[in-house]
C-alpha positions in Angstrom: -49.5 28.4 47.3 -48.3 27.5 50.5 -47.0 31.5 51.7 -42.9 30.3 52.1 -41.0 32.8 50.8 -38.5 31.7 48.1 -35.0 33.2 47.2 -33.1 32.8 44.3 -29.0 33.9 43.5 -28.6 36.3 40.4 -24.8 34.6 40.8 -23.4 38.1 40.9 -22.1 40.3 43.6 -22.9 43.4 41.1 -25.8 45.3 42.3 -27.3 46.8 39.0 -26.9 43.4 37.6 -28.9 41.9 40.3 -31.4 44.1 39.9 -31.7 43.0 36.3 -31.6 39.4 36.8 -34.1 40.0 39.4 -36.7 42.4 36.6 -36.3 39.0 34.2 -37.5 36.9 37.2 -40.4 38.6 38.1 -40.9 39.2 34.3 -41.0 35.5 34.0 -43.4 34.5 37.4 -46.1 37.2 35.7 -45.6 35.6 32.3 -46.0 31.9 33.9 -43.2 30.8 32.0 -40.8 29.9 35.0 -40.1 26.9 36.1 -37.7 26.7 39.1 -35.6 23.8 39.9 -36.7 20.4 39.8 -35.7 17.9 42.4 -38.0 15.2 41.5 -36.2 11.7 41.6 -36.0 9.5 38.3 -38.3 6.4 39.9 -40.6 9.6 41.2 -40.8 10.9 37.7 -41.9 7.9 35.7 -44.2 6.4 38.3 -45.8 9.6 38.1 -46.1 9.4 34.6 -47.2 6.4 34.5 -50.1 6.1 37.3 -51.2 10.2 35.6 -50.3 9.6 32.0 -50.2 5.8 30.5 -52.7 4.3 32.8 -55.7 5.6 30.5 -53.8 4.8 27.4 -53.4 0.9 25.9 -52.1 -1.7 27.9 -49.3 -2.2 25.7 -48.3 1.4 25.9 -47.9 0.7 29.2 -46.0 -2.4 28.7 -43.4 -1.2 26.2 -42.9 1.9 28.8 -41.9 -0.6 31.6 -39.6 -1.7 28.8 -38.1 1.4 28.1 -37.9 3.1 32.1 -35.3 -0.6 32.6 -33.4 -0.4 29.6 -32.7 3.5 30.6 -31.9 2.6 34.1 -29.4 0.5 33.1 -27.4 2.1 31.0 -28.0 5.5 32.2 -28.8 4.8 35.8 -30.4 8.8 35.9 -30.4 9.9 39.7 -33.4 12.7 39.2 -35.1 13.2 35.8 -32.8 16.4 34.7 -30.0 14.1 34.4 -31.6 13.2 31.1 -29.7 15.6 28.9 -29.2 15.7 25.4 -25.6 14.7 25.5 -26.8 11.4 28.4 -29.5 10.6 25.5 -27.7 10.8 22.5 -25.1 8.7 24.3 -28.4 6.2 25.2 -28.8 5.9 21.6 -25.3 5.0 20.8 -25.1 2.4 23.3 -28.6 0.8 21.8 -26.4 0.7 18.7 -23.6 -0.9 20.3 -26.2 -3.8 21.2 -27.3 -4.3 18.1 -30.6 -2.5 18.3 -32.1 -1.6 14.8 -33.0 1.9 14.1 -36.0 1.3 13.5 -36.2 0.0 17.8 -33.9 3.2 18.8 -36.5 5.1 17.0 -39.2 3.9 19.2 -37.4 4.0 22.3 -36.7 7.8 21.6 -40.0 8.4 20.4 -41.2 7.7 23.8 -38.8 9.1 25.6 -39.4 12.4 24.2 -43.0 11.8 25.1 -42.5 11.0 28.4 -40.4 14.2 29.0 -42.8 16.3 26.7 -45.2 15.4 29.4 -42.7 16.4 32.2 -42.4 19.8 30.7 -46.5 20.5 30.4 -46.3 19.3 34.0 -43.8 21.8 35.2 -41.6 19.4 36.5 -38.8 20.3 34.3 -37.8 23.7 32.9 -37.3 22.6 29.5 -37.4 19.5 27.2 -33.8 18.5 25.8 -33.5 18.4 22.1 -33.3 14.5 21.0 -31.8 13.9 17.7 -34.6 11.8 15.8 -33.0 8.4 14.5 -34.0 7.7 10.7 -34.2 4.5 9.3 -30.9 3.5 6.9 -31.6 2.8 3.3 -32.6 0.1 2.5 -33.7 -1.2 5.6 -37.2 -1.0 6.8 -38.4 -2.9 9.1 -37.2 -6.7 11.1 -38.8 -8.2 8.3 -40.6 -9.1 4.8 -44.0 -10.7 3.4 -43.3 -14.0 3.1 -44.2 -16.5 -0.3 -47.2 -18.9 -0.2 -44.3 -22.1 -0.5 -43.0 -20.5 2.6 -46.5 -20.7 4.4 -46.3 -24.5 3.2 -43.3 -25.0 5.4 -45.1 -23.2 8.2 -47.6 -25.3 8.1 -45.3 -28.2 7.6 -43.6 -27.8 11.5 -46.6 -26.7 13.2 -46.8 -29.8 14.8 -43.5 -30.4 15.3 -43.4 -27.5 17.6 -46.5 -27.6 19.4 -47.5 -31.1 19.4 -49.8 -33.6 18.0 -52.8 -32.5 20.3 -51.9 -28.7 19.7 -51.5 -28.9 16.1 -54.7 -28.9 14.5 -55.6 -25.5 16.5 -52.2 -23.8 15.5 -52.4 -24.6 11.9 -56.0 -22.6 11.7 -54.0 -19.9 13.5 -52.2 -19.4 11.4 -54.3 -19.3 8.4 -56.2 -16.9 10.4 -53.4 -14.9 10.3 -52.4 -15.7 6.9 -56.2 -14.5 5.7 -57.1 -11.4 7.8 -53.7 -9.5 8.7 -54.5 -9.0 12.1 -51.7 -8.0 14.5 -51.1 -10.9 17.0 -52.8 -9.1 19.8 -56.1 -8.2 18.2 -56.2 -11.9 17.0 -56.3 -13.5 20.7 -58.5 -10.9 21.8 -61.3 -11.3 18.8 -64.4 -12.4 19.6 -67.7 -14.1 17.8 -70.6 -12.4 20.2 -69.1 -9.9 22.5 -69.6 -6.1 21.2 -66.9 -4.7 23.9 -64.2 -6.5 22.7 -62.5 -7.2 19.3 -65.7 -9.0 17.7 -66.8 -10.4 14.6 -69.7 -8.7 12.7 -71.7 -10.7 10.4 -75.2 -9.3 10.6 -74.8 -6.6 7.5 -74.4 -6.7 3.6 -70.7 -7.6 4.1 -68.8 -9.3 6.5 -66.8 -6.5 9.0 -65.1 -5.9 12.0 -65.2 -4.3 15.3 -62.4 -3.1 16.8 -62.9 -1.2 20.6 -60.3 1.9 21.4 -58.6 0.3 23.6 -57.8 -3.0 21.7 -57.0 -0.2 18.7 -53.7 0.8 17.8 -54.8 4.5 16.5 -57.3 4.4 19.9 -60.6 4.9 17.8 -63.6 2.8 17.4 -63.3 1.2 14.5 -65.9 -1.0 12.0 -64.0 -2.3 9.3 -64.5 -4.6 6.0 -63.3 -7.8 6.6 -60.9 -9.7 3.7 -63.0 -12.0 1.4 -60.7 -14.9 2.0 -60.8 -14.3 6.0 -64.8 -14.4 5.6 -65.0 -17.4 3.9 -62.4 -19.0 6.3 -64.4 -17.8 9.3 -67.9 -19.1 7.2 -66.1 -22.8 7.8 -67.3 -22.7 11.8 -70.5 -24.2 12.4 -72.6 -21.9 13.4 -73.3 -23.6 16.4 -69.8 -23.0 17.5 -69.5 -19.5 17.1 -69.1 -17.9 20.4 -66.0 -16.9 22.5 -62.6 -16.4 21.3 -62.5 -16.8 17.3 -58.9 -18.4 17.6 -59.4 -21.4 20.9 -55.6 -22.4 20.7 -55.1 -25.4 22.8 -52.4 -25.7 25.5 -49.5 -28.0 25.0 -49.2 -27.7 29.1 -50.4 -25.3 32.1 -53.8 -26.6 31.8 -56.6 -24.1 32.4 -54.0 -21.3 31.5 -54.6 -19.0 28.6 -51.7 -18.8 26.5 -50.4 -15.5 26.9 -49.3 -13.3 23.7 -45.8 -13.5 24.2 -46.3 -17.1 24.9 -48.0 -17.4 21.2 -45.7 -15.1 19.8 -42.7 -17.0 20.7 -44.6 -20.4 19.5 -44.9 -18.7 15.8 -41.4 -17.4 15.7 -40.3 -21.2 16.8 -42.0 -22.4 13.9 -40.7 -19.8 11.6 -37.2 -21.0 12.6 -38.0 -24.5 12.7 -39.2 -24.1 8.9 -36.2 -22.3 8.4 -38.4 -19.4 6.6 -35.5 -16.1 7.5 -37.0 -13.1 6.9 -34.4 -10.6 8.2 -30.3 -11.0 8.5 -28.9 -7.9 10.9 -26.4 -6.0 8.8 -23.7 -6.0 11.2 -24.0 -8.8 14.0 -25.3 -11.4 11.1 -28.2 -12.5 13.4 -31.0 -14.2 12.1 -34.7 -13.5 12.4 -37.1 -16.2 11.4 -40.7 -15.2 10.3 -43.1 -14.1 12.7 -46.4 -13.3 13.7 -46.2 -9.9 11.9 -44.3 -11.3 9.0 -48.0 -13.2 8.0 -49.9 -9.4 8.6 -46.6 -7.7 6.4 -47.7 -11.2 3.7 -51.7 -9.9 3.9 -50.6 -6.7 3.4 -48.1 -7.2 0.2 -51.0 -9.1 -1.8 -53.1 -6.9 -0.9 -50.9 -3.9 -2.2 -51.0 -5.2 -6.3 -55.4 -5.4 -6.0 -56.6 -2.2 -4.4 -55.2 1.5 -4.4 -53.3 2.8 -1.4 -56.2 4.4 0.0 -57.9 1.4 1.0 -55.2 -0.8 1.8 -54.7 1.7 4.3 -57.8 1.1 5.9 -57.2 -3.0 5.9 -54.3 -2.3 7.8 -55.4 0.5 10.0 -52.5 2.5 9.4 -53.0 6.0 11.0 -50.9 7.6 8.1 -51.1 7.0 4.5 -47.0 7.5 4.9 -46.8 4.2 7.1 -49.2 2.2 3.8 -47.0 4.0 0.9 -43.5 3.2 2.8 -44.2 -0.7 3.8 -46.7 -1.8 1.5 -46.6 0.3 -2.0 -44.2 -0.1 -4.5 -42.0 -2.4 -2.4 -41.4 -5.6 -5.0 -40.1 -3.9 -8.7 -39.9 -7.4 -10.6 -43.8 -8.2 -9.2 -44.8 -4.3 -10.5 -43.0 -5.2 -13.9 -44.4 -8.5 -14.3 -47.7 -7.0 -13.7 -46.9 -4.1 -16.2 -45.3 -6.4 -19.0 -48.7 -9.1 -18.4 -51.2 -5.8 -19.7 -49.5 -5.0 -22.0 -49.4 -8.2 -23.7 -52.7 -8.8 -23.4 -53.0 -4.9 -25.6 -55.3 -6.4 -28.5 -52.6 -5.3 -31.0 -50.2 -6.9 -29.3 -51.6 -10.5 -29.1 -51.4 -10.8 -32.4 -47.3 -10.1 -32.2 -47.1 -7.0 -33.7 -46.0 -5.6 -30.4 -42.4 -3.7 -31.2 -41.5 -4.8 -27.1 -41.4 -7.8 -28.3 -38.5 -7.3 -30.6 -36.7 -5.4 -28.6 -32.9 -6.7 -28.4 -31.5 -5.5 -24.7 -28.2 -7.3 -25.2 -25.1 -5.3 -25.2 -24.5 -5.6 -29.3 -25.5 -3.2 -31.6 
């Protein structure tokens, strides 16, 4: 409280009207539920935000915020943070479109957004928080992306060294069976370790391989111990023991020597040989642009096989999806003719039905009677 006396208009020259603009006022200050102008500047706003809110959340949080606060500045250019209306954000949505933006991206750009200001309102620093329309995800479409088929893999494999180099290679192919055998998301795979408990590590002192997974590295931000895939543990069980320690993945550097290769760097490397090996996993419905397969395209591969051998509950936790909503919509159910197949196999092997007596087998699905 600093003592200045403040003074608002009631906008009306009536004096009983006044008077019970003034009673809603002071009805409101007693209540705690006003919230005056705000004045706060845009770049004001979300530095705030960021140095108060995102600086104790993941790194990548921050990351994909610095992301969002340029892509809003340029096509909104907001003076002071109230100039984010409904009708200035629904218009931000329509111009993601216009760039070719999935939904699925819009989605996660409003998500935030409405985050952001969420956190403006608890702040006081605006008076309310504009209704955002939430952007769905169009039918049949779910994500930049698919599992991709082990003869696909082959041709991975087939330009890794094309792209990276004869020196590089040998390190990028085991990066990407690493990836092909554990579904790790690209990050946690740089960062996981053989003997260091604070970071991503590698956990082989139990009954069954697992790992560790720190908050911070975490997408759901919890400590998490985990089983590890069979096929990843007897891939990692190939390393001498002698050799175990540091970074699981030790990807050698086609140039900057003494540089780590950055994520994105990686990232881009993976997607080169995706296109390179001509493997398209996603064609954008109206622009026709092509995406080769990624990084994440080897997890959403982990994830599909694992979908047909274990029920939904554990997949889950393989994947460390926070909501058995995100497991059932990417991963269950996805591929009909595989679920068939699988159907048509048991019931074949039925003991009556081995011997042909099986009235399926006689059925007659042309169109003749």
């Amino acid at each position: 409280m600093t003592g200045k006396k403040k003074t608002q208009s009631a906008k009306t020259s009536n004096h009983r009207e006044a008077e019970r603009e003034a009673s809603k006022l002071e009805d409101k200050l007693r209540a705690g539920s006003y919230r005056g102008k705000c004045r706060l500047t845009w770049t004001e706003f979300w530095d705030r935000y960021e140095d108060e809110h995102l600086a104790r959340l993941a790194p990548k949080t921050g990351k994909k915020s610095r992301t969002i606060r340029s892509v809003l500045m340029e096509i909104l250019a907001p003076q002071r943070i109230t100039d984010l209306t409904a009708a200035r954000l629904s218009h931000f949505q329509s111009q993601l479109r216009k760039r070719g933006c999935t939904e699925q991206t819009i989605g996660g750009y409003v998500s935030h957004i409405r985050s952001a200001l969420s956190w403006a309102f608890k702040m006081d620093l605006i008076p309310a928080v504009p209704k955002i329309e939430s952007v769905g995800r169009p039918k049949g479409q779910r994500s930049k992306g698919r599992s991709i088929t082990g003869e696909e893999f082959d041709r991975l494999l087939a330009m890794v060294e094309k792209v990276v180099g004869p020196e590089a290679a040998p390190s990028f192919t085991e990066y990407l069976y690493g990836l092909w055998w554990s579904g790790l998301r690209l990050g946690e795979s740089l960062e996981l370790y053989w003997d260091r408990d604070d970071r991503l590590c590698v956990d082989l002192t139990g009954k069954r391989p697992m790992l560790r997974i720190p908050a911070q590295l975490e997408k759901g931000n919890q400590d998490r111990v985990l089983p590890m895939a069979p096929e990843f543990a007897a891939f990692l069980a190939k390393t001498p023991v002698e050799e175990r320690t540091g970074r699981v993945f030790k990807l050698a550097r086609r140039c900057h020597e003494g540089e780590r290769l950055t994520d994105d760097r990686v990232g881009r490397l993976v997607s080169k040989i995706g296109e390179k090996a001509m493997v398209k996993v996603w064609t954008h419905p109206v622009s026709g642009k092509v995406k080769f397969a990624s990084a994440h395209d080897l997890r959403r591969s982990f994830g599909f096989r694992w979908s047909s051998r274990v029920m939904p509950a554990v997949l889950q936790q393989m994947m460390r999806h926070e909501n058995i909503e995100t497991t059932m919509e990417f991963y269950v159910g996805r591929d009909a003719e595989a679920t068939a197949d699988a159907m048509w196999q048991a019931f074949d092997n039925l003991p009556g039905n081995k011997s042909g007596n099986s009235d399926a087998k006689t059925v007659n699905f042309s169109a003749e009677r």
